[in-house]
Residue frames relative to the residue before (quaternion, step in Angstrom):
aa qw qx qy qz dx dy dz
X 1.0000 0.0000 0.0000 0.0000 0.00 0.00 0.00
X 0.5569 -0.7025 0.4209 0.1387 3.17 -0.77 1.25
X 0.3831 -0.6913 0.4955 0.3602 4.15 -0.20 0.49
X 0.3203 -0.6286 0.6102 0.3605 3.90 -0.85 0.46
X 0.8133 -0.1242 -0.3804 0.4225 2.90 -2.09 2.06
X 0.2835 0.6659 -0.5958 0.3482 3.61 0.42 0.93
X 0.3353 -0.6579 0.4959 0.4569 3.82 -0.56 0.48
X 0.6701 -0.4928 0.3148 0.4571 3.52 -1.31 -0.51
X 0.8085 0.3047 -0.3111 0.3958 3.40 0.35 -0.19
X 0.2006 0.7252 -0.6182 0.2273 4.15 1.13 0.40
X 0.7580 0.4213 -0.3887 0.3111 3.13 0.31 -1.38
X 0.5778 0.4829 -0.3505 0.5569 4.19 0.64 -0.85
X 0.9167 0.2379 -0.1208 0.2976 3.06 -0.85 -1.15
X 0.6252 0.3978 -0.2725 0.6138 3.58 0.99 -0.01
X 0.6212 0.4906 -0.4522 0.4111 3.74 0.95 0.38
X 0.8022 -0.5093 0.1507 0.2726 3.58 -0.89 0.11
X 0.4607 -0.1345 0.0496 0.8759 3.50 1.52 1.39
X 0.7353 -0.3442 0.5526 0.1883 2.02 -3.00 -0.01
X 0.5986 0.5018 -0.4073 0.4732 3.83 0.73 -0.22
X 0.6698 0.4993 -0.2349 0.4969 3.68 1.00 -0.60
X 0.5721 0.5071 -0.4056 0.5011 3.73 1.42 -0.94
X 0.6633 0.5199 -0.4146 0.3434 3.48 0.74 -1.75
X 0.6557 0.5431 -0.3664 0.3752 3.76 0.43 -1.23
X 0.7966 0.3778 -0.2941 0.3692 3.76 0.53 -0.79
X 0.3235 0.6606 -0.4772 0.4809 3.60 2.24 -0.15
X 0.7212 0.5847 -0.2561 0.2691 3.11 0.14 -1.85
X 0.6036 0.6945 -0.3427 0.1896 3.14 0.56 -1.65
X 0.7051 0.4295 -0.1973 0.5286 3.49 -0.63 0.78
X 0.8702 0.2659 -0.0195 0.4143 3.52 0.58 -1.27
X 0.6988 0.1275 -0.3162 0.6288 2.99 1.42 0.48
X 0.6544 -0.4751 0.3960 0.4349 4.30 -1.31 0.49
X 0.8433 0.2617 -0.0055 0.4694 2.84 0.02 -2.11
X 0.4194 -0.6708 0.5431 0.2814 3.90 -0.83 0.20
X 0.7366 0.5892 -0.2639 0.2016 2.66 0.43 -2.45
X 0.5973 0.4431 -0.5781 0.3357 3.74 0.67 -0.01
X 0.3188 0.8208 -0.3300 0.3403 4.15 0.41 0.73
X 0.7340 0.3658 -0.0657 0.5685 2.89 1.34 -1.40
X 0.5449 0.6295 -0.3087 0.4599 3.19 2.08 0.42
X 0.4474 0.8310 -0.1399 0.2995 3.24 2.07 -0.53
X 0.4707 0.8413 -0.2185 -0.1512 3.16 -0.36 0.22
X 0.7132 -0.5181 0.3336 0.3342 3.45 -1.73 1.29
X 0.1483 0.7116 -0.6839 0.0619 3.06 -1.02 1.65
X 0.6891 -0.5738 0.3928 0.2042 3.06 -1.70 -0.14
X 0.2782 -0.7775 0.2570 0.5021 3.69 0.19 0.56
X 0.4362 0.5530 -0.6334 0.3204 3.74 0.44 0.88
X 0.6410 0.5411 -0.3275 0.4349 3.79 1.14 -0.88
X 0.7347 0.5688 -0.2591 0.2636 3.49 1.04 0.53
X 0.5211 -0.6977 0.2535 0.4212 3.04 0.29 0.27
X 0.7058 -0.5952 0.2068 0.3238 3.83 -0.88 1.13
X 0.5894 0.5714 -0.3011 0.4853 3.39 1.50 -0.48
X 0.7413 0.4213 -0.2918 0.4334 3.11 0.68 -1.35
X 0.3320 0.7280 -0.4043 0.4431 3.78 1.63 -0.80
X 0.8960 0.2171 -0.0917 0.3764 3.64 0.17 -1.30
X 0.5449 0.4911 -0.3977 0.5511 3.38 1.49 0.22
X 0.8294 0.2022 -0.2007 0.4806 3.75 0.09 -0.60
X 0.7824 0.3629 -0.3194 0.3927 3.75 0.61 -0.65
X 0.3954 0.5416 -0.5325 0.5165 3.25 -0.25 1.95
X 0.4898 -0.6198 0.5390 0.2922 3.59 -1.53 1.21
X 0.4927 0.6546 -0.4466 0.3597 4.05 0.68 -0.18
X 0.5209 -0.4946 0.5600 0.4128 3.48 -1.98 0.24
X 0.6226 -0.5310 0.5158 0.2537 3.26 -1.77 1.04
X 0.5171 0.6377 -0.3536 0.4482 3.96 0.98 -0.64
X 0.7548 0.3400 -0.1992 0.5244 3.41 -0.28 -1.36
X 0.7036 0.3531 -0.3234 0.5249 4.36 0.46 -0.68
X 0.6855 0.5219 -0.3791 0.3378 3.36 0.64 -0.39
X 0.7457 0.4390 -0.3011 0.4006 3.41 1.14 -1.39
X 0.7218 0.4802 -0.2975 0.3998 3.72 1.55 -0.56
X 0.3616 0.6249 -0.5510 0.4185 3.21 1.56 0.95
X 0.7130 0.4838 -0.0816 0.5009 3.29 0.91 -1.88
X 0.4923 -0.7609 0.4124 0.0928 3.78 0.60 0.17
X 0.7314 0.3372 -0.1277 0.5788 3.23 2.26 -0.04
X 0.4437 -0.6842 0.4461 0.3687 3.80 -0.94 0.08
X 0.9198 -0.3357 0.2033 0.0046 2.66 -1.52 1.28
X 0.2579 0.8620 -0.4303 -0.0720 3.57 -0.10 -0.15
X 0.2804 -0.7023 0.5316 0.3814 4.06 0.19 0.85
X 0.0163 0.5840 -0.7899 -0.1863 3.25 -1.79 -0.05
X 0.0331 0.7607 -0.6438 -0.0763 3.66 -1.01 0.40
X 0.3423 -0.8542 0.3866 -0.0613 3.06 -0.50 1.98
X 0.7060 -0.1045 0.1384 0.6866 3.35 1.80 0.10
X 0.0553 0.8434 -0.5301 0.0677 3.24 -0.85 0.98
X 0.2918 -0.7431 0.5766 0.1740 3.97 -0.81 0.16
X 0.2981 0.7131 -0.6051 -0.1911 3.52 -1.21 -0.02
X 0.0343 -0.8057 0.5879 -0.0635 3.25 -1.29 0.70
X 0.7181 -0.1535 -0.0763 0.6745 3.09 -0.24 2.01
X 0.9074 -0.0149 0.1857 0.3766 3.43 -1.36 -1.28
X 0.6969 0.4442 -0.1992 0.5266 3.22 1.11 -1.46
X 0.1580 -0.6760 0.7033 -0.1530 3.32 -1.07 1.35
X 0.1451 -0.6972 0.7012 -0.0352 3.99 -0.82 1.60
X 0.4572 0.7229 -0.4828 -0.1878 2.74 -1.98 -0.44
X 0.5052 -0.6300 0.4728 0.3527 3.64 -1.07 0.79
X 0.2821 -0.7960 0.5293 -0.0815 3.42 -1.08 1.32
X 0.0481 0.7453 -0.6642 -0.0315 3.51 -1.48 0.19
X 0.3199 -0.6492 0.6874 0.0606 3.31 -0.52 1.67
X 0.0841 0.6988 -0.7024 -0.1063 4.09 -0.67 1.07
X 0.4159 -0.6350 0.5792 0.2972 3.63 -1.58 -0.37
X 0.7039 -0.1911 0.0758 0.6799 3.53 -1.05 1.35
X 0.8521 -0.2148 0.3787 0.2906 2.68 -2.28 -0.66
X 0.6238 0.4211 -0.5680 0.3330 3.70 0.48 -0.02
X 0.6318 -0.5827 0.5005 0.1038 3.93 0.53 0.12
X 0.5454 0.6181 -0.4165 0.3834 3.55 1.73 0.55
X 0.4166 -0.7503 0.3631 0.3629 3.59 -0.27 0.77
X 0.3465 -0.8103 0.4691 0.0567 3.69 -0.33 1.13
X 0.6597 -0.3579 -0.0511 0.6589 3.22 1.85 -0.67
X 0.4374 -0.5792 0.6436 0.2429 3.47 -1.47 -0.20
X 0.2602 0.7480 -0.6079 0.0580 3.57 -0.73 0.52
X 0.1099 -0.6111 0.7415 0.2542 3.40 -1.83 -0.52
X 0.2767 -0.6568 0.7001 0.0439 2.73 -1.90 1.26
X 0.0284 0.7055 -0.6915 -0.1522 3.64 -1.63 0.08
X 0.3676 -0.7637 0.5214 -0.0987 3.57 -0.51 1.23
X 0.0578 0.7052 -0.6954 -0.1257 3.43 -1.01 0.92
X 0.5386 -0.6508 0.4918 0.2109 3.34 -0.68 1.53
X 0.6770 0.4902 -0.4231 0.3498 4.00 0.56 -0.77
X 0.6602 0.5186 -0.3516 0.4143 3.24 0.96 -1.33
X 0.6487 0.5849 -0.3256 0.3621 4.26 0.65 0.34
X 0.2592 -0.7044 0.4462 0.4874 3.63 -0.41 -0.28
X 0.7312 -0.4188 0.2510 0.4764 3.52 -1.51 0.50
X 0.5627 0.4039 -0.5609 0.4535 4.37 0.59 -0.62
X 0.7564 0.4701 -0.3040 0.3382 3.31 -0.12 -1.34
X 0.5859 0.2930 -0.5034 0.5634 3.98 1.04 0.54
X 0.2707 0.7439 -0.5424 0.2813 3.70 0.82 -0.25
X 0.8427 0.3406 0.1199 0.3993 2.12 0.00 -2.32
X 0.4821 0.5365 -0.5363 0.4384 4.02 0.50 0.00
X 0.7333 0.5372 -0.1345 0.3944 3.30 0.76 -2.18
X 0.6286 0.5233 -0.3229 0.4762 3.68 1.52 0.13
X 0.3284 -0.8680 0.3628 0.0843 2.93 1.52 0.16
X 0.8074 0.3341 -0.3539 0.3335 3.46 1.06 0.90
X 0.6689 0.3788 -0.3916 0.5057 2.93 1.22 1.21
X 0.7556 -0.4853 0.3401 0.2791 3.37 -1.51 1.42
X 0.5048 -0.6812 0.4599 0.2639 4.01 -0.30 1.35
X 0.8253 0.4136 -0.2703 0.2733 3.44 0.60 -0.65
X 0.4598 0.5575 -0.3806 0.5770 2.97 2.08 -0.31
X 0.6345 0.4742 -0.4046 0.4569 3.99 0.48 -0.80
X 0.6123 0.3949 -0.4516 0.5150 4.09 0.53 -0.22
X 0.7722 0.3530 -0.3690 0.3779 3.26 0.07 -0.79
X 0.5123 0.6524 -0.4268 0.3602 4.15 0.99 -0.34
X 0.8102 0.4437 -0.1012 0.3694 2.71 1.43 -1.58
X 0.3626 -0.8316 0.3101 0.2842 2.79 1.80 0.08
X 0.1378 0.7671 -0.5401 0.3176 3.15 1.46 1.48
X 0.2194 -0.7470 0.5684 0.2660 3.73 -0.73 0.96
X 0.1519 -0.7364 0.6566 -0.0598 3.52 -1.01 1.50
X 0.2722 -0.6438 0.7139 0.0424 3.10 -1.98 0.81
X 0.1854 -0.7553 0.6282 0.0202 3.77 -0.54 0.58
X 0.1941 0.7467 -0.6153 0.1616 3.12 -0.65 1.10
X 0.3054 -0.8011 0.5145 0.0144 3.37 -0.75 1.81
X 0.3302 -0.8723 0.3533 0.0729 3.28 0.07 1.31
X 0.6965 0.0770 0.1518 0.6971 3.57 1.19 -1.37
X 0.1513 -0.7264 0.6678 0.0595 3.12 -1.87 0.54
X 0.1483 0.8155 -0.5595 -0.0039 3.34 -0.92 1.26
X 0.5769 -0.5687 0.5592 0.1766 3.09 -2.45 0.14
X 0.0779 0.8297 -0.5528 -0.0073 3.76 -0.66 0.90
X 0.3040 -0.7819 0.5439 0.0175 3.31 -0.37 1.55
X 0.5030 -0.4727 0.5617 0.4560 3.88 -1.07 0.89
X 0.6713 -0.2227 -0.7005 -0.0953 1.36 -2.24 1.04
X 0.1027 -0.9155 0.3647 -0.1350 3.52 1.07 0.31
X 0.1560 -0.8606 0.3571 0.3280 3.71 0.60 0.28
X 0.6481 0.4415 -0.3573 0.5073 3.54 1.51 -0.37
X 0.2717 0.5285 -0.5405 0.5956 3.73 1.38 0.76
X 0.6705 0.6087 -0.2478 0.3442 3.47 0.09 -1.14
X 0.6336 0.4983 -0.2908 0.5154 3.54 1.06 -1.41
X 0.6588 0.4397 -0.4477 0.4150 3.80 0.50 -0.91
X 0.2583 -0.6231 0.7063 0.2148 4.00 0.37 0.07
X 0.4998 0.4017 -0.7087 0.2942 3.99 -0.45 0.98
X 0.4972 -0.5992 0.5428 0.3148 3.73 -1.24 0.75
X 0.6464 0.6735 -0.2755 0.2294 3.05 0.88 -1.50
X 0.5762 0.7187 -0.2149 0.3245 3.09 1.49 -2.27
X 0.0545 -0.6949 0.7170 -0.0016 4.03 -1.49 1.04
X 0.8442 0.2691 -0.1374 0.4428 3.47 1.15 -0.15
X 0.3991 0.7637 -0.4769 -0.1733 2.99 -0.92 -0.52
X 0.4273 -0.7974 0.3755 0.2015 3.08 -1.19 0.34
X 0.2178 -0.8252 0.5001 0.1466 4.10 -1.16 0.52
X 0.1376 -0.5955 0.7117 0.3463 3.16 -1.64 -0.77
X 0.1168 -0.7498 0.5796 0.2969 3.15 -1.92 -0.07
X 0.3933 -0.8248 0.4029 0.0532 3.32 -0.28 1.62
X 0.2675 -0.6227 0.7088 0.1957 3.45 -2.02 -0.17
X 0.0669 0.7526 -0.6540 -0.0377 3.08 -1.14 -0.13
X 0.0694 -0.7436 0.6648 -0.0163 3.29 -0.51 1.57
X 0.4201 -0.7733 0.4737 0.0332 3.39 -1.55 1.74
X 0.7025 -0.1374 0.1356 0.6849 4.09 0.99 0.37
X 0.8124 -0.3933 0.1738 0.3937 2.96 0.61 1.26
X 0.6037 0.5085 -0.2849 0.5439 3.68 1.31 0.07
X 0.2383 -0.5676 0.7020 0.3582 4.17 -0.96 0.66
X 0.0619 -0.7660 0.6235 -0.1438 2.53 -1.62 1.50
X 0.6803 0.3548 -0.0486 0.6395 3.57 1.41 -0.73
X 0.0142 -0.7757 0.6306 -0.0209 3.35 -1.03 0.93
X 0.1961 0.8582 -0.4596 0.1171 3.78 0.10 1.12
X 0.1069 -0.6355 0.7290 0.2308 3.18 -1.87 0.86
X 0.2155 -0.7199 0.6597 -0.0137 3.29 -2.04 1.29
X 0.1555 -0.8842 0.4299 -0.0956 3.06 -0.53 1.36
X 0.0582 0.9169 -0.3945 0.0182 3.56 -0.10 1.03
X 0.5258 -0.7022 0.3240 0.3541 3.63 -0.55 0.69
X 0.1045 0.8131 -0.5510 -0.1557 3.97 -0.35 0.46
């Protein structure tokens, strides 16, 4: 839970590392933590070439994600919170209609730092945040802060729903909205 008039991301990125941001992302959206301290903070050379080109970049995860996969997008939002301004949630980025999970992520949002469509349209919950900044023509900065590894049995392994899957790999992001941090995000991608 975010502190009231805190921007969105103090609480992550101003905690102690990226193992300490992920835990306070999470918070809420998963029971148990303790699978976290299993994580680990790599570099984007320690990753693998896919994940290299899916997460390490200053861009939305939407627009790189769908012109990997050759299809549009579908949100799922698996659980969500508001409180006051600040607006979270736990996410699934699917492709077209077959229902593979393209990513998994959490967002925390400071609703002020937007204009009133572009909460409209978050709080409608059915379209991909980065496509709603850019409609709105919200000038944004991405800035990928950390890079991690999530080994099965992992529960945000778990979110990608591939049996196959032993890994995968993330970032943990910002996103400043007109010049204001505003967005506090983990992106998760299968490698």
């Amino acid at each position: 839970m975010m502190m009231e008039g805190a921007s969105a991301n103090t609480t992550t990125r101003n905690s102690s590392g990226p193992l300490a941001g992920l835990r306070a992302l999470c918070e809420g959206y998963f029971r148990d933590l303790s699978w976290v301290d299993g994580c680990e903070v790599v570099t984007p050379g320690q990753m693998p070439a896919l994940a290299q080109h899916l997460l390490v970049h200053q861009e939305h995860m939407t627009p790189r994600l769908r012109a990997h996969h050759g299809q549009p997008l579908r949100l799922e939002v698996r659980a969500d919170r508001l409180d006051g301004e600040h607006y979270s949630r736990k996410i699934k980025l699917l492709v077209g209609d077959s229902g593979e999970v393209a990513e998994f992520g959490i967002m925390r949002i400071d609703l002020g730092c937007v204009p009133e469509g572009a909460r409209a349209a978050i709080l409608d919950r059915q379209t991909p945040l980065g496509d709603i900044l850019v409609a709105h023509k919200v000038l944004t900065k991405v800035e990928p802060w950390a890079f991690l590894r999530f080994a099965a049995p992992c529960p945000v392994v778990g979110c990608l729903r591939r049996d196959d899957l032993r890994a995968a790999c993330g970032r943990l992001a910002t996103i400043h909205c007109n010049g204001q941090e505003a967005v506090e995000l983990l992106e998760v991608v299968p490698t």
